[in-house]
VEXZAPA-979739 format. One line per 2 residues: number of its first residue (from 1); for each residue y, x, z of N, C-alpha, C. Coordinates in steps of 0.02 Angstrom, whole numbers, plus 50000, padded with zeros to 5 digits. Last residue first. Example, Ala and Ser with C-alpha at 12.3 -4.5 7.8 and 13.67 -1.06 7.14 Angstrom:
2) 49888/50642/50354/49947/50684/50357/50002/50645/50394  49716/50660/50390/49775/50615/50390/49835/50660/50390
//
This chain:
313) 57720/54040/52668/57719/54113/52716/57649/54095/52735  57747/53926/52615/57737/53970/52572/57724/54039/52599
311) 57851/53832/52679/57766/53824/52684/57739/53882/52633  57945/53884/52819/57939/53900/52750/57850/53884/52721
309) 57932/53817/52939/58017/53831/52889/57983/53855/52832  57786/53816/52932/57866/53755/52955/57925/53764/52928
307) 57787/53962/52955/57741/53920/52905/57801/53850/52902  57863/53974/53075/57886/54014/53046/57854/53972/52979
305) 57775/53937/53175/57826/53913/53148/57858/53922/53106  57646/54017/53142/57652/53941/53123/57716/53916/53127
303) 57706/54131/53220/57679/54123/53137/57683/54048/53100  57692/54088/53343/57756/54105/53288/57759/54087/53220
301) 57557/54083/53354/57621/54049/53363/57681/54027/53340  57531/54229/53343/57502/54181/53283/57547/54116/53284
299) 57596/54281/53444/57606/54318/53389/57607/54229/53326  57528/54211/53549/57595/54213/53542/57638/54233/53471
297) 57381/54281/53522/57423/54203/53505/57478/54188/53502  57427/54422/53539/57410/54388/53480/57418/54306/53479
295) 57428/54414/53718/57510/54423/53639/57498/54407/53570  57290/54360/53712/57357/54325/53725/57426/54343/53693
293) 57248/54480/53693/57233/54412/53663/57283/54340/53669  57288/54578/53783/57304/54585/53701/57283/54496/53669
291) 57240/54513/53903/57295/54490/53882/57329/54514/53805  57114/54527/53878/57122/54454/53881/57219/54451/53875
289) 57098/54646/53866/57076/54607/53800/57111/54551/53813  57119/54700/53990/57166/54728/53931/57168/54677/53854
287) 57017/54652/54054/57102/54652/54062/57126/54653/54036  56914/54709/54018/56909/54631/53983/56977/54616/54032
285) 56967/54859/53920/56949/54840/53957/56924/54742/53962  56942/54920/53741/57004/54893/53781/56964/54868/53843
283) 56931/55047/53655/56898/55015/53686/56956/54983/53743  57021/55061/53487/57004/55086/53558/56974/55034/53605
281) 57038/55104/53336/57000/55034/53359/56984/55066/53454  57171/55155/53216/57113/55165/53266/57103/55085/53319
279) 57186/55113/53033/57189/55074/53135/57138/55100/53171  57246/55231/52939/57209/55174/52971/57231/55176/53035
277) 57358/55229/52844/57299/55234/52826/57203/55216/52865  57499/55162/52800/57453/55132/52864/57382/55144/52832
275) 57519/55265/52688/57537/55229/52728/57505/55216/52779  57464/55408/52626/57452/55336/52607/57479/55285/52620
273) 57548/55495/52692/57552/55495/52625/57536/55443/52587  57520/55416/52865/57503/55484/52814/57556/55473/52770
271) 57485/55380/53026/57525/55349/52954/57533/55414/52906  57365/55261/53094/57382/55325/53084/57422/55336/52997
269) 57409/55152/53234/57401/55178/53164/57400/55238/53148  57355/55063/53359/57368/55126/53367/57355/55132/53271
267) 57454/54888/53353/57394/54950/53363/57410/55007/53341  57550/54746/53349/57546/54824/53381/57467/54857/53376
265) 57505/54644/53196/57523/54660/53271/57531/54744/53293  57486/54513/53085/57523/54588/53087/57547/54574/53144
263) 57342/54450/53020/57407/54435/53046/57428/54538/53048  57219/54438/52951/57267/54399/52927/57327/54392/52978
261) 57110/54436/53120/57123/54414/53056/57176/54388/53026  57044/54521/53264/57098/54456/53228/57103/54471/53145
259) 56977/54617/53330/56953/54525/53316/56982/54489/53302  57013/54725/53303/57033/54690/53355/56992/54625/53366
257) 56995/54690/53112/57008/54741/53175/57033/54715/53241  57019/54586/53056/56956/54618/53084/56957/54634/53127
255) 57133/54651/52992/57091/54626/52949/57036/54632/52985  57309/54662/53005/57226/54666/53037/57196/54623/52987
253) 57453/54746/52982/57415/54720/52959/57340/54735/52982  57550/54823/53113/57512/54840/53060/57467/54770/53038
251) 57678/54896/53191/57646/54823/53196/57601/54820/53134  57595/55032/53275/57638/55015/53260/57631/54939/53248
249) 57583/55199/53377/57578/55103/53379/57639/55098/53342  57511/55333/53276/57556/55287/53303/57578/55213/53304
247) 57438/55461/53255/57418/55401/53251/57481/55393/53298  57510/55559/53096/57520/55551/53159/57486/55481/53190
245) 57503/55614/52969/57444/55585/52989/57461/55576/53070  57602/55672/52900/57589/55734/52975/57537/55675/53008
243) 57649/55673/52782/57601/55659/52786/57570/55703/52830  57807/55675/52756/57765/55738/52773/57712/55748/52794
241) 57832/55533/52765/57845/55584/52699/57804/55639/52696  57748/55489/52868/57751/55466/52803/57737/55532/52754
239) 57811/55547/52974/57757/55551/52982/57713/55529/52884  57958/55501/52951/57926/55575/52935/57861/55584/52942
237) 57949/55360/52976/57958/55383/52896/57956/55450/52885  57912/55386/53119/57886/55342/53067/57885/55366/52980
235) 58040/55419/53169/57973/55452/53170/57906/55427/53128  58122/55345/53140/58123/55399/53109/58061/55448/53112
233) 58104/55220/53208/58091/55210/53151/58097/55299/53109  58133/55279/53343/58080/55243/53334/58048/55249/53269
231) 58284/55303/53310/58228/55365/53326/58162/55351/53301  58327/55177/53318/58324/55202/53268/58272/55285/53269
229) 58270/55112/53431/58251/55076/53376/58260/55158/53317  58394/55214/53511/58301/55201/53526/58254/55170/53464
227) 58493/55141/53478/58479/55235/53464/58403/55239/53466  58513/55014/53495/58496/55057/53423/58476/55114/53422
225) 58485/54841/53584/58483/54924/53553/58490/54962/53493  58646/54742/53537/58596/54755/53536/58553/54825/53551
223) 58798/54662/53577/58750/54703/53550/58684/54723/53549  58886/54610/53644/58895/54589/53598/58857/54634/53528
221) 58803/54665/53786/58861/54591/53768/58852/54591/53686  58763/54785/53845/58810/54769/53795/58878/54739/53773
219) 58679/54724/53957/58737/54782/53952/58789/54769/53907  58598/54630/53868/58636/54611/53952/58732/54646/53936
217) 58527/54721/53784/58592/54665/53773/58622/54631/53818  58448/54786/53876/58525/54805/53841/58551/54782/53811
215) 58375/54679/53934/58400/54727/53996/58481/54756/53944  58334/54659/53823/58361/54610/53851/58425/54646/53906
213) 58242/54776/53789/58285/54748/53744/58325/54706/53780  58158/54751/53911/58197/54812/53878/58239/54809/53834
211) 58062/54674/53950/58137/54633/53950/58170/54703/53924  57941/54746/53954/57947/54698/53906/58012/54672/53914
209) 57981/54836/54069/57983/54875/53961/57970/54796/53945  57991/54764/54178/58046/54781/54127/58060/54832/54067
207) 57862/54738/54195/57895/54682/54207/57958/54693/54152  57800/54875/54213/57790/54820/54160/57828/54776/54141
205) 57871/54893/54330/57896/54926/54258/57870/54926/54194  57823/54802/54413/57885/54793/54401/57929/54831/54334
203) 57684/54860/54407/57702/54786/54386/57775/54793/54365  57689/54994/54486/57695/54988/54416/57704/54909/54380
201) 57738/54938/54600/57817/54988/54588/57775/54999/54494  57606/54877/54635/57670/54839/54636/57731/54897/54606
199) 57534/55000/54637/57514/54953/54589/57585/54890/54585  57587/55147/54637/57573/55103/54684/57580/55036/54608
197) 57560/55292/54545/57576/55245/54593/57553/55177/54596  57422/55372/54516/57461/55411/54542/57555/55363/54567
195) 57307/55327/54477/57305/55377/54527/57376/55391/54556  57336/55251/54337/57328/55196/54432/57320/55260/54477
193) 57344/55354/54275/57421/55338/54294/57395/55285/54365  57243/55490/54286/57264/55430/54269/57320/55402/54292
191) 57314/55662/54222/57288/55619/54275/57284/55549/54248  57391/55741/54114/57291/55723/54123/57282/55669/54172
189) 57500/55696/54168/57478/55775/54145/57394/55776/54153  57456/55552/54164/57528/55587/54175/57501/55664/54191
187) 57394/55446/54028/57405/55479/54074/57455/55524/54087  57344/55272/54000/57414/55322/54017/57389/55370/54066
185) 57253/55180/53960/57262/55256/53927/57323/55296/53946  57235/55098/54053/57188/55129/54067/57199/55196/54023
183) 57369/55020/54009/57378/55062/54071/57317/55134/54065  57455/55008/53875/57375/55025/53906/57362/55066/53955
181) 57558/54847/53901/57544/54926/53912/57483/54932/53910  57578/54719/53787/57529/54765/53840/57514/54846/53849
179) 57674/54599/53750/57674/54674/53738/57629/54682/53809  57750/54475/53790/57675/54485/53810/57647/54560/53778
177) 57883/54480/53749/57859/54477/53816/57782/54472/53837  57863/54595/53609/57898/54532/53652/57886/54531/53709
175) 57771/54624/53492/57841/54660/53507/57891/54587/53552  57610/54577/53517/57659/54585/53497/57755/54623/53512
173) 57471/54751/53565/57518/54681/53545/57576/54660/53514  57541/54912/53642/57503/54855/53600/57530/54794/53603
171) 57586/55067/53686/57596/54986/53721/57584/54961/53658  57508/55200/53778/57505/55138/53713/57549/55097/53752
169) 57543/55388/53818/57519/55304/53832/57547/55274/53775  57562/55519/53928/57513/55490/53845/57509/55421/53864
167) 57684/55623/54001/57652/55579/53995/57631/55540/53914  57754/55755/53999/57695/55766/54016/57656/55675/54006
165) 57869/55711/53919/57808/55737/53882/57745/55762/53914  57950/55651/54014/57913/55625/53992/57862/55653/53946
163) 57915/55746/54177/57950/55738/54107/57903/55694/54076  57939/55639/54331/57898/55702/54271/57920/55690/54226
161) 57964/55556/54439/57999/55604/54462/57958/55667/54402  57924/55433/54430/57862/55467/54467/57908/55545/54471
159) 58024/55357/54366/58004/55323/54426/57952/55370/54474  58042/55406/54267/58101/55387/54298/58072/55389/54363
157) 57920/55398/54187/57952/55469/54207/57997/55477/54283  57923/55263/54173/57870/55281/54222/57907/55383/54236
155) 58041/55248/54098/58017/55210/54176/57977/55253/54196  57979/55325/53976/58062/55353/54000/58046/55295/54080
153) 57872/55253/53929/57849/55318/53958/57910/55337/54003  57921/55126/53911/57884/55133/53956/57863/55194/53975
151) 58006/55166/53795/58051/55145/53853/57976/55150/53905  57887/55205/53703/57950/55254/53729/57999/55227/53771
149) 57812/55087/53708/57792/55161/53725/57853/55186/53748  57939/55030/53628/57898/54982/53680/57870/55051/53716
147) 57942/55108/53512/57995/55090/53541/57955/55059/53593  57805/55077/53449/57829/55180/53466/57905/55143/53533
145) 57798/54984/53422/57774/54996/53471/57780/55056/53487  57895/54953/53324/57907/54915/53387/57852/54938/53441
143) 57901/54927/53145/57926/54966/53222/57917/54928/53263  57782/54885/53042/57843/54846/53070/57858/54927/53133
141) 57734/54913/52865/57736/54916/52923/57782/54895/52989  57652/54937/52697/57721/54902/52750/57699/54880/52815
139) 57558/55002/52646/57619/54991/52631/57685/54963/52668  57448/54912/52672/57454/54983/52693/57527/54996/52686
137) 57472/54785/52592/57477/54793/52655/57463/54850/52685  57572/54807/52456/57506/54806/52480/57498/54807/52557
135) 57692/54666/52425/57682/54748/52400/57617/54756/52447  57753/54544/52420/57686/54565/52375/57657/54638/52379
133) 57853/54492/52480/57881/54545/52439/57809/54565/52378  57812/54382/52554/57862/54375/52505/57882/54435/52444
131) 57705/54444/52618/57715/54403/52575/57745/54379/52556  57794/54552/52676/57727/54589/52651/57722/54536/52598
129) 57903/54488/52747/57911/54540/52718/57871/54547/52654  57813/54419/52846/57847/54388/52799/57878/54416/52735
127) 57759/54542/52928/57720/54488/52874/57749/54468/52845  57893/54562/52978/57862/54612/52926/57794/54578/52914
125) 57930/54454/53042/57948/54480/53006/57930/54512/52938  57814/54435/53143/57849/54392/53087/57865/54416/53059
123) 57868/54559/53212/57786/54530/53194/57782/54498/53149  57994/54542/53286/57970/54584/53211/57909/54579/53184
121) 58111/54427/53237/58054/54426/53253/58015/54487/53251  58212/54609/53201/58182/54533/53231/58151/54457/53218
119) 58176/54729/53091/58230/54673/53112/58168/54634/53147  58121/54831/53042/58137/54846/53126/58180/54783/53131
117) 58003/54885/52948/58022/54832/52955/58060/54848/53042  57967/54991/52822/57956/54991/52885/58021/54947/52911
115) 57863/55033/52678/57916/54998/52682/57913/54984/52747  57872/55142/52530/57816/55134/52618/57884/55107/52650
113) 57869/55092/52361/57893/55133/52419/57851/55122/52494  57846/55042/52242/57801/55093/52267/57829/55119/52324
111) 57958/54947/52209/57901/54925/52234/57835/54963/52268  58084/54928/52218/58058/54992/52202/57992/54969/52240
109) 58149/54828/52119/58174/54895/52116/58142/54933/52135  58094/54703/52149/58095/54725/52088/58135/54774/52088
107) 58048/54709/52290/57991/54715/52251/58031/54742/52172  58171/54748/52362/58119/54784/52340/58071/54773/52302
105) 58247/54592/52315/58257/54651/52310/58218/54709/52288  58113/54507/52402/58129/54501/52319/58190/54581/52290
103) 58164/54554/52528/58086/54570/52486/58093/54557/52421  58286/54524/52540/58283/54584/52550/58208/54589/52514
101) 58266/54380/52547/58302/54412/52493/58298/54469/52464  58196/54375/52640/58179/54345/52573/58207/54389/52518
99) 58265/54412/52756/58219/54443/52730/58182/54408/52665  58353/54296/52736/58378/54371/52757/58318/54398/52716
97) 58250/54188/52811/58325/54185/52743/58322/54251/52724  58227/54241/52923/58179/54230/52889/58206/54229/52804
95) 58340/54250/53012/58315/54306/52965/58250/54292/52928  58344/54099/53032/58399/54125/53004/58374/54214/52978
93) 58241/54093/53106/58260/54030/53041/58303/54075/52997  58204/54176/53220/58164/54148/53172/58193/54148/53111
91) 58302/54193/53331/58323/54250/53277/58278/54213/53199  58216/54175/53429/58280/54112/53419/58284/54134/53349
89) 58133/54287/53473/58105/54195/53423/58168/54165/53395  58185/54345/53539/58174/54377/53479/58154/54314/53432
87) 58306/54234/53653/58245/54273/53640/58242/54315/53548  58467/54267/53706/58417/54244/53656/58350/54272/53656
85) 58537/54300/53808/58494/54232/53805/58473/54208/53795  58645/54419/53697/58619/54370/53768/58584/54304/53781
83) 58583/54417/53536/58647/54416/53598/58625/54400/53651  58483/54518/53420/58504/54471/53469/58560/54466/53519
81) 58566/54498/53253/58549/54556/53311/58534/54497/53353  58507/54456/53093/58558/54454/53138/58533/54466/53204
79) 58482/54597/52957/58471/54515/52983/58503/54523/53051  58413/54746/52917/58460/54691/52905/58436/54614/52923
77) 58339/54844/52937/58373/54819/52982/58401/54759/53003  58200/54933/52861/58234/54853/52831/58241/54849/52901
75) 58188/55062/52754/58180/55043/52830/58226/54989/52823  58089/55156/52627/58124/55096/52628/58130/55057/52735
73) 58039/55297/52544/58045/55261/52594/58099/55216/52596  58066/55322/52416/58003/55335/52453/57984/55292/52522
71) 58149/55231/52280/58156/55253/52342/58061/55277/52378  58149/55195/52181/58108/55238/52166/58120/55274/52245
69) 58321/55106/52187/58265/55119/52159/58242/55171/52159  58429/55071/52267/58366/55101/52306/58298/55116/52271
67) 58510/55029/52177/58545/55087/52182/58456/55097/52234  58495/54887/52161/58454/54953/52094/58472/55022/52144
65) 58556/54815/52240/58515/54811/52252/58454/54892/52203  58743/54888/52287/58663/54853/52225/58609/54862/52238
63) 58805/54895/52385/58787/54829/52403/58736/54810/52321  58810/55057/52472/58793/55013/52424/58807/54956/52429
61) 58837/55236/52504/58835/55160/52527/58857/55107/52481  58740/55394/52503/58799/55335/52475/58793/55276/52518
59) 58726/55557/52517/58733/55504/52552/58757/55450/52516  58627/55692/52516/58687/55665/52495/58668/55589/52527
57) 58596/55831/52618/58584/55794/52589/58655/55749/52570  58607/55994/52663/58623/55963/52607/58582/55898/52597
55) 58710/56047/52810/58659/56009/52774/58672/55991/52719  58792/56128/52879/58781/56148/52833/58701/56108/52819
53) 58861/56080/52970/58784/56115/53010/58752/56137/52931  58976/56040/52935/58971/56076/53008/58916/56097/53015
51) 58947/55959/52816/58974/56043/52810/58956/56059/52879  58894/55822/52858/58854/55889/52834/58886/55951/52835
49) 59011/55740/52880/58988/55782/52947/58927/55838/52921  59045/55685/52778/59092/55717/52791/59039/55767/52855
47) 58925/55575/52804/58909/55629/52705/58978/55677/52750  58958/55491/52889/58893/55546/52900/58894/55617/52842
45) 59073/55456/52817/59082/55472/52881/59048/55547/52880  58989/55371/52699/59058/55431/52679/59076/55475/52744
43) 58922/55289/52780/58892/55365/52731/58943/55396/52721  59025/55221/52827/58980/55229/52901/58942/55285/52842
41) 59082/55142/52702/59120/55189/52751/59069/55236/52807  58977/55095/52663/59035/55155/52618/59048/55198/52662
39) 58918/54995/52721/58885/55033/52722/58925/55089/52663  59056/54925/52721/59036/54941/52793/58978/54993/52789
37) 59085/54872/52594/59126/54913/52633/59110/54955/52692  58978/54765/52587/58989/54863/52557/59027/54900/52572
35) 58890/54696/52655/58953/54707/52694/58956/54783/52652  58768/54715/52632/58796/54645/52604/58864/54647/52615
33) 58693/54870/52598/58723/54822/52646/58749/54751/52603  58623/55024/52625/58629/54977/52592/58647/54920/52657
31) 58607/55188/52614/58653/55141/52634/58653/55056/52606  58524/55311/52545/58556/55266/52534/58567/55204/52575
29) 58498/55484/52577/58520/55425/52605/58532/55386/52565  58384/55611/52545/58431/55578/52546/58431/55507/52555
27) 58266/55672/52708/58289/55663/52645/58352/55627/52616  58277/55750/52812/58227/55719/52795/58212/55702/52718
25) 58390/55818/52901/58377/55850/52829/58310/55825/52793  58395/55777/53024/58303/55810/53012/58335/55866/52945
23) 58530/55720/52994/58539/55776/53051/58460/55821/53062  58500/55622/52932/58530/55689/52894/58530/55713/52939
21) 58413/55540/53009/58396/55560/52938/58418/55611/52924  58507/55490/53106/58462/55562/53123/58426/55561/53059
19) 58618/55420/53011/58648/55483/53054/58572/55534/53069  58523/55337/52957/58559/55374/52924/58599/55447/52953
17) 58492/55252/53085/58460/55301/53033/58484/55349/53011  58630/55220/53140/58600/55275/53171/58543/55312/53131
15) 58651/55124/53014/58708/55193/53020/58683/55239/53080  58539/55030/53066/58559/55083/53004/58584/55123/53004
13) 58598/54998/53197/58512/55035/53186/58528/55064/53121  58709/54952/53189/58706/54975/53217/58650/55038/53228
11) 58710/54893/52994/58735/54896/53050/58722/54965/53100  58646/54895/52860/58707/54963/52876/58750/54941/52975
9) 58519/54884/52772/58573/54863/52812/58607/54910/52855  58410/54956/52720/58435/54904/52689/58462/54862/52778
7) 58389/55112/52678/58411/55079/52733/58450/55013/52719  58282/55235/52578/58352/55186/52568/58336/55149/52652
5) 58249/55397/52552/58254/55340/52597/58302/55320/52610  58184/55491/52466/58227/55481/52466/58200/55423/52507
3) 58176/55693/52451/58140/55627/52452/58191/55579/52482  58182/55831/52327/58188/55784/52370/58180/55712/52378
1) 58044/55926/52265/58087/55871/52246/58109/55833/52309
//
């Protein structure tokens, strides 16, 4: 039986879902948007480009909320991009709105789905998501550390002259400027990564996987990343569907784990058939702790403002 994954918003990161969705043959598409014209047109496009490679999935674009019912998978874009100069915080007030809506949505259409959060704040977010929407916390998950990893593996490639598949590494915490590479787990074809450069040429590519997003809304201007976000999130919802148990950082609900409680941050998950079936627990250095401890406050931070605009989160 084919499987189905709705995309609740049809901008830049959506309509790239949707494009490497059908290009796996993962499953079918639904398009969803507030702008129906916009998630019509950007499926009717992708749905025209199946004959050339002879794919069969089908495609629509929506603005009913029913049309994602019994969906398997659910990837939530929708809310407003950052522009230049904004941090991921500014984004707070105004997708906090956004995602209300979008959780009341899923809960009463398809409430059994594995639900993966890529709009901004995203830590926020996809808590806010979880309690507004009610659905279980295995169940819903945020992007951002497969994306954080994957610009820090593409630097360090850049920079040591190796493919990136010869290199293994984490980046943890929250999805912002205190994100922590794990240095002590990167390695570059087995080796350790402090073996192999210079401790100032790696600062600086710390310095810029956490401005990575920034660095391409610089570029842009009037945009944001997507191809990266959206990959990010595709690896995710196949690891799901095809319960390939992949462990991957993601922003996951803690209970404990780490030594935090009642929030949603980067750790290593492993994502099945169940969802966020579990959190591997890795030994972190008292470097590594003190500053994972620190993106968690930053994290929790938030949180409280976020409580401020809405006393019910």
């Amino acid at each position: 039986m084919k499987k189905k994954i709705s995309l609740i918003g049809a901008g830049q990161i959506g309509g790239t879902l949707a494009h490497l969705i059908t290009t796996k043959q993962l499953a079918d598409v639904v398009l969803f948007d507030v702008a129906e014209n916009i998630a019509k047109g950007k499926a009717l496009d992708i749905a025209q480009s199946t004959s050339v490679d002879g794919q069969n999935i089908n495609l629509i674009g929506t603005n009913n909320y029913e049309d994602i019912k019994n969906s398997d998978v659910i990837i939530i874009t929708a809310g407003v991009p950052r522009k230049p100069g904004m941090t991921r915080d500014d984004l707070l007030e105004i997708n906090l709105k956004i995602i209300k809506q979008v959780a009341e949505g899923v809960k009463k259409n398809s409430p059994k789905s594995f639900v993966i959060c890529i709009t901004n704040p995203l830590d926020i977010i996809v808590m806010a998501f979880q309690k507004y929407s009610g659905l279980p916390t295995n169940k819903v998950v945020g992007m951002a550390g497969i994306l954080d990893t994957s610009r820090f593996k593409y630097f360090l490639s850049q920079e040591l002259k190796v493919p990136v598949k010869d290199i293994d590494s984490l980046v943890l915490g929250g999805h912002g400027d205190t994100m922590v590479p794990m240095i002590n787990y990167t390695k570059i074809d087995g080796k350790p990564l402090t073996q192999m450069i210079q401790k100032e040429k790696l600062d600086l590519i710390i310095g810029r996987t956490r401005k990575g997003g920034a660095e391409i809304i610089k570029f842009l201007e009037k945009g944001s990343a997507f191809y990266a976000p959206a990959a990010s999130g595709v690896e995710m919802a196949e690891s799901y569907i095809k319960d390939l148990k992949k462990t991957l950082p993601c922003a996951a609900y803690l209970n404990g784990e780490y030594g935090v409680n009642n929030l949603y941050a980067g750790v290593p998950v492993v994502i099945g058939k169940n969802g966020a079936e579990k959190i591997i627990e890795i030994d972190l250095s008292s470097k590594e702790k003190e500053q994972f401890n620190l993106s968690i406050k930053t994290v929790q931070d938030l949180y409280k403002a976020a409580k401020n605009i809405d006393k019910n989160l």
